[in-house]
GUVO-539170 format. One record per atom (N, C-alpha, C, CB): residue number from 1; atom name; x, y, z. Coordinates in Angstrom, 1 decimal. Glycine has a CB too. Layout:
N
 mardo torvo      x      y      z
   NUM    CA      X      Y      Z
...
END
This chain:
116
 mardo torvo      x      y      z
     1     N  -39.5  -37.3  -65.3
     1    CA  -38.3  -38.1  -65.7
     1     C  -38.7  -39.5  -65.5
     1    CB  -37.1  -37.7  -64.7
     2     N  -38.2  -40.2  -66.6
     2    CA  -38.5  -41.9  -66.5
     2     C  -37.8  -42.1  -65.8
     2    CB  -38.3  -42.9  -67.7
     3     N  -37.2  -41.8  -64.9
     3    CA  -36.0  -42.4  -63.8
     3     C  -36.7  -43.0  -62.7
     3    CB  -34.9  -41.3  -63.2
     4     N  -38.0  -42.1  -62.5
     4    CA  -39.1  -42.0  -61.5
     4     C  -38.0  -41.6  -59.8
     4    CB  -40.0  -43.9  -61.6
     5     N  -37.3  -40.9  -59.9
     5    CA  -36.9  -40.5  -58.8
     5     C  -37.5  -39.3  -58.1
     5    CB  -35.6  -40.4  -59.0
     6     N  -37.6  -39.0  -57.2
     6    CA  -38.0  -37.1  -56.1
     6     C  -37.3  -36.8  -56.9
     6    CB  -37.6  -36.3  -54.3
     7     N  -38.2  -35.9  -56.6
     7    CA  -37.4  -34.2  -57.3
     7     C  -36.3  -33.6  -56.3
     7    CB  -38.7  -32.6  -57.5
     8     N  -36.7  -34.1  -54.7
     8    CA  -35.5  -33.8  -53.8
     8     C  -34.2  -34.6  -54.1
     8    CB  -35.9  -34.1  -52.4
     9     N  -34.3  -35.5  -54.9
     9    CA  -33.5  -36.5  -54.9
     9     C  -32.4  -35.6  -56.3
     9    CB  -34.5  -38.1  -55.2
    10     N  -33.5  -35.7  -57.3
    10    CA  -32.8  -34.8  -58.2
    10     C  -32.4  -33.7  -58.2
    10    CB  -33.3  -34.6  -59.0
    11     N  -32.9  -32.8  -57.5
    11    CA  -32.0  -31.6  -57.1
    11     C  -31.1  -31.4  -56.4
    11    CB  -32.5  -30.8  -56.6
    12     N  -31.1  -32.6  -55.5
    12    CA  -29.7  -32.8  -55.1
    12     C  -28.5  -33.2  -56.1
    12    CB  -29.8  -33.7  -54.2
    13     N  -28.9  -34.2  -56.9
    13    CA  -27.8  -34.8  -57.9
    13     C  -27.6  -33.4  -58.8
    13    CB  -28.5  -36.2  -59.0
    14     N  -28.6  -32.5  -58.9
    14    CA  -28.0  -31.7  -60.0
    14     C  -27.1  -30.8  -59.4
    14    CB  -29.0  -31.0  -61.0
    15     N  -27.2  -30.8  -57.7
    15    CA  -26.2  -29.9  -57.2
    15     C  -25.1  -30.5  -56.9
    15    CB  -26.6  -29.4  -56.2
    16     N  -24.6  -31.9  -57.1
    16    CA  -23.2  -32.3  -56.8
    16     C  -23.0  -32.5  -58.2
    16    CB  -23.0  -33.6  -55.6
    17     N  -23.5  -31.9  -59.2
    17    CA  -23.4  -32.2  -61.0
    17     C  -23.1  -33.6  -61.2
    17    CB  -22.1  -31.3  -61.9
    18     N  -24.2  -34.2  -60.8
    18    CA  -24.2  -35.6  -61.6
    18     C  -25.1  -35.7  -62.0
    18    CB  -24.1  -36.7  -61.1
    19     N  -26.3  -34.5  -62.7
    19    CA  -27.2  -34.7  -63.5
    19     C  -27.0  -33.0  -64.0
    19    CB  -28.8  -35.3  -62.9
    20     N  -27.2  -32.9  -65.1
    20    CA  -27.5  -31.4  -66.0
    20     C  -28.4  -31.4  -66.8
    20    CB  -26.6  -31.0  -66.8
    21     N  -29.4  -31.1  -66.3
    21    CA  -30.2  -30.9  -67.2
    21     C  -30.2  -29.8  -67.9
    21    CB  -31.3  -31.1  -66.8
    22     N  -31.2  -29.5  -69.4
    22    CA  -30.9  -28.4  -70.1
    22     C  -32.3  -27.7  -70.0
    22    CB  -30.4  -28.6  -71.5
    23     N  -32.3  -26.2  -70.2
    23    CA  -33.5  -25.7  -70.2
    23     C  -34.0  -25.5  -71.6
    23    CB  -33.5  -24.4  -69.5
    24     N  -35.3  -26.2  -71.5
    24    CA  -36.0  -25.5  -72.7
    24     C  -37.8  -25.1  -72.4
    24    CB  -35.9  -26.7  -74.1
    25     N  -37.9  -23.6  -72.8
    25    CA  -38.8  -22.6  -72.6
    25     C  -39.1  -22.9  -70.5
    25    CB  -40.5  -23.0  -73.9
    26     N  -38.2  -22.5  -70.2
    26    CA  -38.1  -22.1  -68.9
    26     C  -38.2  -23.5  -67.9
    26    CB  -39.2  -21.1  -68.6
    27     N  -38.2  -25.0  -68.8
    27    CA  -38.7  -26.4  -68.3
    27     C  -37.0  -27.1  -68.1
    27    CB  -40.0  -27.5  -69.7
    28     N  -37.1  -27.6  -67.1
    28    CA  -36.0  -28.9  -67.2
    28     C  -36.5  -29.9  -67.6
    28    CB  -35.3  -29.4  -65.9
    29     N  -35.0  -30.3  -68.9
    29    CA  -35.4  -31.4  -69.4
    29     C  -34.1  -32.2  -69.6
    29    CB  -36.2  -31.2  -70.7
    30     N  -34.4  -33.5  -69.2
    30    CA  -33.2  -34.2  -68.8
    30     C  -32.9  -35.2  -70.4
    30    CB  -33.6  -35.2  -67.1
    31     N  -31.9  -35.8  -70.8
    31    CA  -31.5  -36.3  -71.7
    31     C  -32.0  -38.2  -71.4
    31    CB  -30.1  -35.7  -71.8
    32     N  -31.5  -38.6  -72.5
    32    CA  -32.1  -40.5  -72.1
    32     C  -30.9  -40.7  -71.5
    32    CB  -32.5  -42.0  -73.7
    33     N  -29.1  -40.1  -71.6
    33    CA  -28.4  -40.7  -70.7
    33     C  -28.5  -40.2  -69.2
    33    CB  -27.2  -40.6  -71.2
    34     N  -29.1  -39.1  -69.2
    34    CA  -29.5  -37.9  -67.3
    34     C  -30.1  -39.3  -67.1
    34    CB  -31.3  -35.8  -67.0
    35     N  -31.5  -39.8  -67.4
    35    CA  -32.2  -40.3  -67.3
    35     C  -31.7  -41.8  -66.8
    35    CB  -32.9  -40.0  -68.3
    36     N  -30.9  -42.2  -67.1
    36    CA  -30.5  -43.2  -67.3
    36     C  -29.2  -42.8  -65.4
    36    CB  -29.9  -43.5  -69.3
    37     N  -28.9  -42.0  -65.7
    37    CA  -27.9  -41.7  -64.5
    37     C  -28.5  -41.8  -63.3
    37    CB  -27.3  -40.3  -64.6
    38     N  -29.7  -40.7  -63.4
    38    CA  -30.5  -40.8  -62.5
    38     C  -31.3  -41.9  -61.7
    38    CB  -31.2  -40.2  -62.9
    39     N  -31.6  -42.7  -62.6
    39    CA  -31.9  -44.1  -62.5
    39     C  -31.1  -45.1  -61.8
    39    CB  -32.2  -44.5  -63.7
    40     N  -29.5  -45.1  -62.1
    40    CA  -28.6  -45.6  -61.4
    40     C  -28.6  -44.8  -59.8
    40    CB  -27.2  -45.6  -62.4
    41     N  -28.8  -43.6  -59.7
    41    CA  -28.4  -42.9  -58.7
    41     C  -29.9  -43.7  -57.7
    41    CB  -28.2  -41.0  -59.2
    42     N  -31.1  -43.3  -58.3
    42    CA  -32.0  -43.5  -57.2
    42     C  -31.8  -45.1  -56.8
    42    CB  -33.6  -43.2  -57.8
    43     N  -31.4  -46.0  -57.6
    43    CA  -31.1  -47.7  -57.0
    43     C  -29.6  -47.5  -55.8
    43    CB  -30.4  -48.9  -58.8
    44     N  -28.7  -46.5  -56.1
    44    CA  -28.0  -46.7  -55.3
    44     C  -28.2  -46.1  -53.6
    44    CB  -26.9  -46.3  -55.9
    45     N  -29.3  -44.9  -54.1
    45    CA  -29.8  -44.5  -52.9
    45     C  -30.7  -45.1  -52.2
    45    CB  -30.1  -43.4  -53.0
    46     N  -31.2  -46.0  -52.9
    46    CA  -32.1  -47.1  -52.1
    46     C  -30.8  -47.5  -51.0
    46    CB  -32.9  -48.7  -53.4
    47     N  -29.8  -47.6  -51.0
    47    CA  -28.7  -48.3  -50.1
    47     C  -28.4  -47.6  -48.8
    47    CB  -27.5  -48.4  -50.8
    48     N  -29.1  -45.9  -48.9
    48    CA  -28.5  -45.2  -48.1
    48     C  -27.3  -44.4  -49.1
    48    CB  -28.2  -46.0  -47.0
    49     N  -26.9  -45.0  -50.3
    49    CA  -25.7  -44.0  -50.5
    49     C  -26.4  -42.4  -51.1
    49    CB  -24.5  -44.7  -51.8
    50     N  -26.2  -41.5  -50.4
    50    CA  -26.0  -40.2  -50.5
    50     C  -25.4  -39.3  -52.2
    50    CB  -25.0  -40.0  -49.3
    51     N  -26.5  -38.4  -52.8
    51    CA  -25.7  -38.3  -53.7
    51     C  -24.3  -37.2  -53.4
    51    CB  -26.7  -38.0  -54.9
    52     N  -24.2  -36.5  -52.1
    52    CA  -22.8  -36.3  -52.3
    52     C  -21.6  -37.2  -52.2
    52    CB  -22.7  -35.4  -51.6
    53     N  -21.7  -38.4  -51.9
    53    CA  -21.2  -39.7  -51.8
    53     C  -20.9  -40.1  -53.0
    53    CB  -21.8  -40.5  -51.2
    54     N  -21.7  -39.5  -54.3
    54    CA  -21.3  -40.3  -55.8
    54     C  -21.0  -39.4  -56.7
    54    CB  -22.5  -41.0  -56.5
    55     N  -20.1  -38.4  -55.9
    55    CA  -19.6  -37.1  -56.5
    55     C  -18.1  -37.5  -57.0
    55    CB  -19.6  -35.9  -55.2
    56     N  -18.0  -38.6  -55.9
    56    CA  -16.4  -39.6  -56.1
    56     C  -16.4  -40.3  -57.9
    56    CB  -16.4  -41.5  -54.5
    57     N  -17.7  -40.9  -58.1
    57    CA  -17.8  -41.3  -59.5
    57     C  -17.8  -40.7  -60.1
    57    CB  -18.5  -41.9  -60.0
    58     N  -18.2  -39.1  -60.6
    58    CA  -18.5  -38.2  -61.7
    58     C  -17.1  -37.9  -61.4
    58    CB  -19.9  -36.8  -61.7
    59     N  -16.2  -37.5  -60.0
    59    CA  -14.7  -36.7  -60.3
    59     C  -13.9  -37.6  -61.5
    59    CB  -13.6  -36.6  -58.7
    60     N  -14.3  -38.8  -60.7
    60    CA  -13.7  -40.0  -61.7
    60     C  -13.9  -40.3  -63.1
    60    CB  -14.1  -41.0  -61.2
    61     N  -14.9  -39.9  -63.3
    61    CA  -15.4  -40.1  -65.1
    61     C  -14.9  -38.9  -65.5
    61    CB  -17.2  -40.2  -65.7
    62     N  -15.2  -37.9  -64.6
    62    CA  -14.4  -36.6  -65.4
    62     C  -12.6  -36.3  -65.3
    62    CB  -15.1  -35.2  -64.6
    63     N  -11.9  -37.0  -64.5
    63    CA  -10.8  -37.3  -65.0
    63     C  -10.2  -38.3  -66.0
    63    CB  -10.5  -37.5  -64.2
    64     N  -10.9  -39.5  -66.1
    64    CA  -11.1  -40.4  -66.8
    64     C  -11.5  -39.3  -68.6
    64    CB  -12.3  -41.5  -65.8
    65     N  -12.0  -39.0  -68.7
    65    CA  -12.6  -38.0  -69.6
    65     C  -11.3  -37.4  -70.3
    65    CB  -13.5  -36.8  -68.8
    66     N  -11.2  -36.5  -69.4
    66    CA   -9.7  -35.2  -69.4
    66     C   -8.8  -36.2  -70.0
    66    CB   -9.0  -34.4  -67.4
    67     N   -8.1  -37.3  -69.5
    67    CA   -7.1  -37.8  -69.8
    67     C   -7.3  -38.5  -71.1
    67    CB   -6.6  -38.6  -68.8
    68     N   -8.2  -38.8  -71.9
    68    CA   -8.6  -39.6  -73.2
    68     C   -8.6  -38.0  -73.9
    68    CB  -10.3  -40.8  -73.2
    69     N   -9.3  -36.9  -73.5
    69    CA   -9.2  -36.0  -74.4
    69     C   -7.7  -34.9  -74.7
    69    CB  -10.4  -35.2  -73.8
    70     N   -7.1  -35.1  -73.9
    70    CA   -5.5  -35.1  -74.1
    70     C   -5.2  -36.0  -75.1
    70    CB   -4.7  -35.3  -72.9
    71     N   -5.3  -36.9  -75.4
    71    CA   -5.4  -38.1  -76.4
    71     C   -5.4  -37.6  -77.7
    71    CB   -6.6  -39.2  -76.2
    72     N   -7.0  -37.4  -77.5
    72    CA   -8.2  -37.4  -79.3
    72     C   -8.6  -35.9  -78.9
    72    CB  -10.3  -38.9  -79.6
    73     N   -8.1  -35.3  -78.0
    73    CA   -8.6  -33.8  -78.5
    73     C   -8.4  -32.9  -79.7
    73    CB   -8.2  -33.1  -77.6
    74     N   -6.9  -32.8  -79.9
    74    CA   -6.8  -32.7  -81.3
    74     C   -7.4  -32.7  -82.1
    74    CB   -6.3  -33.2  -81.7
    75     N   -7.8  -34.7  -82.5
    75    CA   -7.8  -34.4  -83.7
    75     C   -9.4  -34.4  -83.9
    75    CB   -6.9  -35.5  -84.6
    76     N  -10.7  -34.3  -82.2
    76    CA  -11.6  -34.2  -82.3
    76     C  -12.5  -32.8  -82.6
    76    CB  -11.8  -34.8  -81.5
    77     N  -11.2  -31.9  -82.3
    77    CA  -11.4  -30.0  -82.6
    77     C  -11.0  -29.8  -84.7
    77    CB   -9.5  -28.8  -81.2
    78     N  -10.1  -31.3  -85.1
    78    CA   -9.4  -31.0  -86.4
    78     C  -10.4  -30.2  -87.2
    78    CB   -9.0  -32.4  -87.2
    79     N  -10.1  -29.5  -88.1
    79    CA  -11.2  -29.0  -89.0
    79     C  -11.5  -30.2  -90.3
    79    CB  -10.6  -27.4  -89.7
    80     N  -10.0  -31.1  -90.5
    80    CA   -9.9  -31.8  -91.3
    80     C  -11.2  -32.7  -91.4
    80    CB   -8.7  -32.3  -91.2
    81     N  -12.0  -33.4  -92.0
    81    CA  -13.3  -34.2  -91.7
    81     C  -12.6  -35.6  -91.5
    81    CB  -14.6  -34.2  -92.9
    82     N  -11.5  -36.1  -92.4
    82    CA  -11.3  -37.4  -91.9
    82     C  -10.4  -37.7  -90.6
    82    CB  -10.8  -38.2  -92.9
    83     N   -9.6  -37.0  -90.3
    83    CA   -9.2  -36.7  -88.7
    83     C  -10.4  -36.5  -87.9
    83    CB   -8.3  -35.3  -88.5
    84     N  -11.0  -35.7  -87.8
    84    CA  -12.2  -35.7  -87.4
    84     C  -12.4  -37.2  -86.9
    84    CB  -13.1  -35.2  -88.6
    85     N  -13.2  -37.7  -88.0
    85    CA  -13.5  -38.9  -88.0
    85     C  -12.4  -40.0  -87.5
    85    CB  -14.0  -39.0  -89.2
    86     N  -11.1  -40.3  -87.9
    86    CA  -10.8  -41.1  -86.6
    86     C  -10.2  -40.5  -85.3
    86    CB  -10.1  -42.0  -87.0
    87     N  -10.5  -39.3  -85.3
    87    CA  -10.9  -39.2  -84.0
    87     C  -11.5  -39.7  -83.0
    87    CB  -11.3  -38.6  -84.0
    88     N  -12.7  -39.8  -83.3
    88    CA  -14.4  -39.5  -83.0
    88     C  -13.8  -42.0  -82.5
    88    CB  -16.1  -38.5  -85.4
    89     N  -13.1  -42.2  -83.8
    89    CA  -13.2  -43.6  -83.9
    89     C  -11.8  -44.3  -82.5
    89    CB  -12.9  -43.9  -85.8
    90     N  -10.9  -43.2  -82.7
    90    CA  -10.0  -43.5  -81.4
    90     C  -10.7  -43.0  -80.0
    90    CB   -8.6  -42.6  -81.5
    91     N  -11.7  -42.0  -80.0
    91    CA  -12.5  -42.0  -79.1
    91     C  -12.9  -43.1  -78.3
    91    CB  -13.4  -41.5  -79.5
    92     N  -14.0  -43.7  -79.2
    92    CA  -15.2  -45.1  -78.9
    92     C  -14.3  -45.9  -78.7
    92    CB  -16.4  -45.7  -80.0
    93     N  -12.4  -46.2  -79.2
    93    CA  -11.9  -47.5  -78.6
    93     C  -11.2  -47.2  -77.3
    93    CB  -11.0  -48.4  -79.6
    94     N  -10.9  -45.7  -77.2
    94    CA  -10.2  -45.6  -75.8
    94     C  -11.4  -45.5  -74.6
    94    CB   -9.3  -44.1  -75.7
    95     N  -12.5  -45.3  -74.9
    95    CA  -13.4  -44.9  -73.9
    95     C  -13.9  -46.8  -73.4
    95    CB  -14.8  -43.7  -74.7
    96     N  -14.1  -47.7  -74.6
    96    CA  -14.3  -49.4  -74.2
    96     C  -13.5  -49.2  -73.5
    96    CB  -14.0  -50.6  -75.1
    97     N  -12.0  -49.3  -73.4
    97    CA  -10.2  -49.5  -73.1
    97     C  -10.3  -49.1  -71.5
    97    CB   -8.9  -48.1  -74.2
    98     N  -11.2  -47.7  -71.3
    98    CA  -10.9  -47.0  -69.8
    98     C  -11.8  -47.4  -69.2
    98    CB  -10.8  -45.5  -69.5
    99     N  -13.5  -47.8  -69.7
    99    CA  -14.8  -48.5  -69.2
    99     C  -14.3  -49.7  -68.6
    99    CB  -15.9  -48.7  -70.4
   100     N  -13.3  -50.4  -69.3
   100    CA  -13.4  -52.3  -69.1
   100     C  -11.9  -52.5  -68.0
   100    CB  -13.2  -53.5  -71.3
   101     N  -10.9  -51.1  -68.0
   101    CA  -10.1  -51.2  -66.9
   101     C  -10.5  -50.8  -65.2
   101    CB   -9.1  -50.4  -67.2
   102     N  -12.0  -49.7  -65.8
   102    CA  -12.1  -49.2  -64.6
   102     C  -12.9  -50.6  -63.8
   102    CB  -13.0  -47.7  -64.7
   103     N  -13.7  -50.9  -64.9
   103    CA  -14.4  -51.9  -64.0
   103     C  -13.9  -52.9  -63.6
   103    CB  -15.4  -52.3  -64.5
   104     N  -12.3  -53.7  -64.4
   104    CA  -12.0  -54.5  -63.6
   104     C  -10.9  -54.2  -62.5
   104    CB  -11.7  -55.4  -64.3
   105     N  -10.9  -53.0  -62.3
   105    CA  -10.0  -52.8  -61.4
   105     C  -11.2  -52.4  -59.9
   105    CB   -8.8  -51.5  -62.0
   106     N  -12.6  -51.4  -60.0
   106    CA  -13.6  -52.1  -59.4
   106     C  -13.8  -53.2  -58.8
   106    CB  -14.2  -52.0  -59.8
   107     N  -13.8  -54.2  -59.2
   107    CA  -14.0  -56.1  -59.2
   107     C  -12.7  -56.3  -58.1
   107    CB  -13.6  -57.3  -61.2
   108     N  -11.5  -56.0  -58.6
   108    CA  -11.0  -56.5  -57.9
   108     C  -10.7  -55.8  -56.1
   108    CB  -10.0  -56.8  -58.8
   109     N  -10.7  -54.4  -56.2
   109    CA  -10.9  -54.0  -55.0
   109     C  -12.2  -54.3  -54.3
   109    CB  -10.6  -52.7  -55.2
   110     N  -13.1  -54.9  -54.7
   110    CA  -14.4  -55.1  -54.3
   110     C  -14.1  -57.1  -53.4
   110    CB  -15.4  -54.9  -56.1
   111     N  -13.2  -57.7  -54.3
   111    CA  -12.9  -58.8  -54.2
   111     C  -12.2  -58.9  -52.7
   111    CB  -12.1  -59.2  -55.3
   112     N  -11.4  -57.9  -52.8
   112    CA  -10.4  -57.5  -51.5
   112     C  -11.6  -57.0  -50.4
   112    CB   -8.9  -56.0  -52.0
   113     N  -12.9  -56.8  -51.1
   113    CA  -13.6  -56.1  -49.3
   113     C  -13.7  -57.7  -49.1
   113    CB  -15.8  -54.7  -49.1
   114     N  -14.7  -58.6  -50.1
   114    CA  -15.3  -59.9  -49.9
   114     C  -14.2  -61.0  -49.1
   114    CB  -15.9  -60.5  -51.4
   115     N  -12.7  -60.5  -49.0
   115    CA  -11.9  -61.7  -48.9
   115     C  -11.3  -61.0  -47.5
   115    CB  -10.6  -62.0  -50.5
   116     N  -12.1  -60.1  -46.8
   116    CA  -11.3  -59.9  -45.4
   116     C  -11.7  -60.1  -44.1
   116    CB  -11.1  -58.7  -45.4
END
């Protein structure tokens, strides 16, 4: 894995499912976004944070998820192709929309540890 993390490290993440890898011919093989996850994970565990500690972010993206797919689920199952398609396009602007609230709402609880 380009993540360059243990494998103890990764088997832990894939046991609190914040990495999935897929099998092919009996090999784990992780994707460029695993890869990329992983990579965030091993910098945060340089801190001491624990990956059952970053089980709090995946519940979170995966609620975050659920509630946009109540949205564009519809019309992302449509058989129609141009529903379909702005689907797929109300997707990429709700997912900016929940990326750029979560993070400034991160910032600012973060502001509140720096200001106490």
């Amino acid at each position: 894995m380009r993540a360059a993390i243990d494998t103890r490290l990764a088997r832990e993440l894939e046991d609190f499912g914040l990495l999935t890898p897929r099998n092919e011919a009996g090999e784990k093989r992780y994707s460029e976004l695993e890869a990329d996850i992983a990579l965030a994970c091993g910098r945060l565990a340089q801190y001491g944070i624990a990956p059952r500690h970053l089980r709090a972010f995946r519940t979170a993206a995966d609620r975050e998820a659920g509630l946009i797919d109540q949205i564009v689920g519809p019309a992302l199952r449509a058989r129609n192709p141009e529903r379909r398609r702005a689907g797929i396009e109300e997707l990429e602007v709700l997912a900016e929309l929940a990326a750029e609230l979560s993070q400034l709402l991160s910032w600012r609880a973060l502001r509140r540890l720096a200001s106490t």
